[in-house]
C-alpha positions as CSV (number, residue, x, y, z in Angstrom):
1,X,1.5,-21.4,69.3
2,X,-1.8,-21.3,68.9
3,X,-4.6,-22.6,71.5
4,X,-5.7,-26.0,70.6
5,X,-10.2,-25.9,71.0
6,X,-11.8,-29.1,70.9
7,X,-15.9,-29.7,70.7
8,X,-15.7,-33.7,71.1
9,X,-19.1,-36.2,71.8
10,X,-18.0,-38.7,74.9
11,X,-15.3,-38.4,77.8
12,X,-12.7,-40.5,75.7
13,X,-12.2,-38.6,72.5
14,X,-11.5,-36.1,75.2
15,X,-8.9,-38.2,77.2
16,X,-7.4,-39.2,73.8
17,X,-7.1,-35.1,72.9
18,X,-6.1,-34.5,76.3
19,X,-3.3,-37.0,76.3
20,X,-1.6,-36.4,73.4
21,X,-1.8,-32.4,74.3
22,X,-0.4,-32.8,77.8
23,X,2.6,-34.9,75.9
24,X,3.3,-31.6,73.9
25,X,3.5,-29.0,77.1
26,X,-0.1,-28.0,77.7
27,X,-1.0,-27.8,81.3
28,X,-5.0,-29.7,81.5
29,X,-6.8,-28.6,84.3
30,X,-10.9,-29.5,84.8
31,X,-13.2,-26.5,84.3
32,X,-13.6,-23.8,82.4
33,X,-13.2,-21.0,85.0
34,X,-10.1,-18.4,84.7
35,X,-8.9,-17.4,88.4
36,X,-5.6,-15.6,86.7
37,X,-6.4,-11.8,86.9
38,X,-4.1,-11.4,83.3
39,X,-6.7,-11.1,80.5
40,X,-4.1,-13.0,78.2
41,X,-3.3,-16.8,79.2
42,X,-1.8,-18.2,76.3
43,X,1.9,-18.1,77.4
44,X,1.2,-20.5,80.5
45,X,-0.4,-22.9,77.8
46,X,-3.1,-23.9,79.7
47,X,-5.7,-26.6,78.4
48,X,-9.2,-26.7,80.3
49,X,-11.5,-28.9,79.8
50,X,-15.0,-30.5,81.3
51,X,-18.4,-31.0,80.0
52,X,-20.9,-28.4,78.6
53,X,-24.4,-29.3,79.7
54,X,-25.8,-25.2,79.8
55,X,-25.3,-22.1,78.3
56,X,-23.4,-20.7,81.5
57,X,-21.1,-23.5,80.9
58,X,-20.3,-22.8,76.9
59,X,-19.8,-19.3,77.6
60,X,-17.2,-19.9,80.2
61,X,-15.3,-22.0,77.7
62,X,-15.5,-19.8,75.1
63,X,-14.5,-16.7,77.5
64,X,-11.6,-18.9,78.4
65,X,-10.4,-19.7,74.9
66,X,-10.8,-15.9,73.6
67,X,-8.1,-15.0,76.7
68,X,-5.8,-17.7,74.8
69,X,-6.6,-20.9,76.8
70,X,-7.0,-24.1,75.0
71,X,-10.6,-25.8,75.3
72,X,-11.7,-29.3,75.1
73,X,-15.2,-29.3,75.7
74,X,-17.7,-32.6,75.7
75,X,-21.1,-32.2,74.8
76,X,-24.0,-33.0,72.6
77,X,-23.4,-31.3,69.5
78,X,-26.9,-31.4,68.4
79,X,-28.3,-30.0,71.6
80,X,-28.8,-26.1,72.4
81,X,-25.3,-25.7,74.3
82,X,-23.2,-27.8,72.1
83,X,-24.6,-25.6,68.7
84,X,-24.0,-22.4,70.4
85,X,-20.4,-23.4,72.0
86,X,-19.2,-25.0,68.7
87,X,-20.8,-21.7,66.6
88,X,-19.0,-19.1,69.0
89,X,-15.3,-21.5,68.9
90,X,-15.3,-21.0,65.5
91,X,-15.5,-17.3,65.5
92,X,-12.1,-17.6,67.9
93,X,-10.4,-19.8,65.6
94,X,-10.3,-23.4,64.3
95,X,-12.1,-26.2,66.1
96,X,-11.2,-29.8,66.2
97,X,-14.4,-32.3,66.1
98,X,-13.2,-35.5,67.2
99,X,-9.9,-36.6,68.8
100,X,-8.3,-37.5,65.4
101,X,-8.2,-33.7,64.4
102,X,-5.4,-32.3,63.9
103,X,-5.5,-28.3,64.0
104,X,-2.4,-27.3,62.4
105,X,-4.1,-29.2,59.4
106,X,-7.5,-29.0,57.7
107,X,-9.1,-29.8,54.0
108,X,-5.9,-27.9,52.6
109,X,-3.2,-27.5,55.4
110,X,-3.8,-23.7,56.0
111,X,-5.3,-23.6,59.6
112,X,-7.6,-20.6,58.7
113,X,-11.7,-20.4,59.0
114,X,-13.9,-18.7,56.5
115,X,-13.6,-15.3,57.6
116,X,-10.0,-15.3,57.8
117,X,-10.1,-16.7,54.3
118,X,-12.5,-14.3,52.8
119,X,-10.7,-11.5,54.1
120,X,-7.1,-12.4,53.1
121,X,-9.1,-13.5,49.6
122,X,-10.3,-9.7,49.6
123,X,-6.6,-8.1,50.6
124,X,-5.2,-10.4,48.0
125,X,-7.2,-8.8,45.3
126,X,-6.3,-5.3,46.3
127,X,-9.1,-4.3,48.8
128,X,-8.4,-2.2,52.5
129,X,-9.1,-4.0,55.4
130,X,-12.1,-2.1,55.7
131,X,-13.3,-2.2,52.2
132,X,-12.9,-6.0,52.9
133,X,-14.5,-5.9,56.7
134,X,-17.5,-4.3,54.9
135,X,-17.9,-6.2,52.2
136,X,-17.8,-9.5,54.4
137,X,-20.0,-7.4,56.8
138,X,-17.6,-7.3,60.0
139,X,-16.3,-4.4,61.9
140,X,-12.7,-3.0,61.7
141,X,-12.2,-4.1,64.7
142,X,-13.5,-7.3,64.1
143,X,-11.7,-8.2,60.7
144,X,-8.0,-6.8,62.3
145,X,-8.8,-9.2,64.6
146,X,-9.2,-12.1,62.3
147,X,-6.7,-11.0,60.4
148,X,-4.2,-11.2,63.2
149,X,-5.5,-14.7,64.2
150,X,-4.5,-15.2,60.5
151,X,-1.1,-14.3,61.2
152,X,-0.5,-16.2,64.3
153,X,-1.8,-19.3,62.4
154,X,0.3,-19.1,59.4
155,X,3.3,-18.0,61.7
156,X,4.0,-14.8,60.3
157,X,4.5,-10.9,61.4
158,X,2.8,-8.4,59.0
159,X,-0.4,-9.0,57.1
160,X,1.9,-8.7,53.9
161,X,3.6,-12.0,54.6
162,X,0.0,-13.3,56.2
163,X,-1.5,-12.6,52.3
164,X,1.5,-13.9,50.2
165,X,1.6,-17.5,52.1
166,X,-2.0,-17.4,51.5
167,X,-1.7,-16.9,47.7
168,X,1.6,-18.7,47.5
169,X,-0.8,-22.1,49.3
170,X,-3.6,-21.5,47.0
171,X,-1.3,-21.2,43.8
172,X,-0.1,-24.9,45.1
173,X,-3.5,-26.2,45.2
């Protein structure tokens, strides 16, 4: 399951969010701090959450959702914090805006961002991963990463299944 990240404007989108994730097994704890000396969190499925007034602040949350946490951060999404937290979120995977968002969804039900798309585009038509990684100017590392989070999000093992649901979903469209 993936982490659930959440960039909402007042405390009660966040309640809302909070709520109904708490109602499907996430454990919410205030704060953005990790304690647990495991790198990788996600199997406790913990959600933290808090307000994002400073820099320090964002980069804890986004620290915490890279190591697999889920994130439901409050803040002004036009101010300096809010722009950079929501801008690095994105680069771990999807973010929901408001406390109606639903994650596993989006404009065409594949939970995927841009990069993820432009890279399984780029495998689709025949491309390496690093012909594709340089072409959309990432690292290796960088787009097997992406990749990956492509496969966790369309529940599937190889990067072979990951393109062919993919292409399968956009032949639908």
């Amino acid at each position: 399951m993936n982490a659930p990240r959440y960039v909402v404007g007042t405390a009660n989108e966040a309640t809302a969010v909070l709520r109904r994730l708490a109602r499907t097994g996430w454990n919410t704890r205030e704060g953005f701090a990790l304690t647990d000396s495991a790198w990788d969190v996600s199997d406790k499925q913990l959600l933290l959450y808090g307000r994002v007034s400073d820099m320090d602040t964002a980069g804890l949350a986004v620290l915490a959702a890279a190591r697999g946490a889920g994130v439901v951060a409050i803040t002004d999404a036009e101010s300096d914090p809010g722009r950079s937290l929501l801008a690095d979120l994105m680069r771990v995977g999807p973010v929901g805006r408001d406390a109606d968002d639903d994650l596993a969804g989006g404009e065409d039900d594949l939970p995927l961002n841009d990069e993820q798309r432009a890279l399984l585009d780029r495998l689709a038509a025949g491309e390496t991963i690093a012909a594709a990684a340089t072409a959309e100017f990432l690292s290796l590392r960088t787009a097997n990463r992406r990749i990956a989070q492509a496969r966790a999000a369309l529940g599937v093992r190889t990067t072979r299944e990951a393109v062919l649901a993919y292409l399968r979903h956009a032949r639908a469209d």
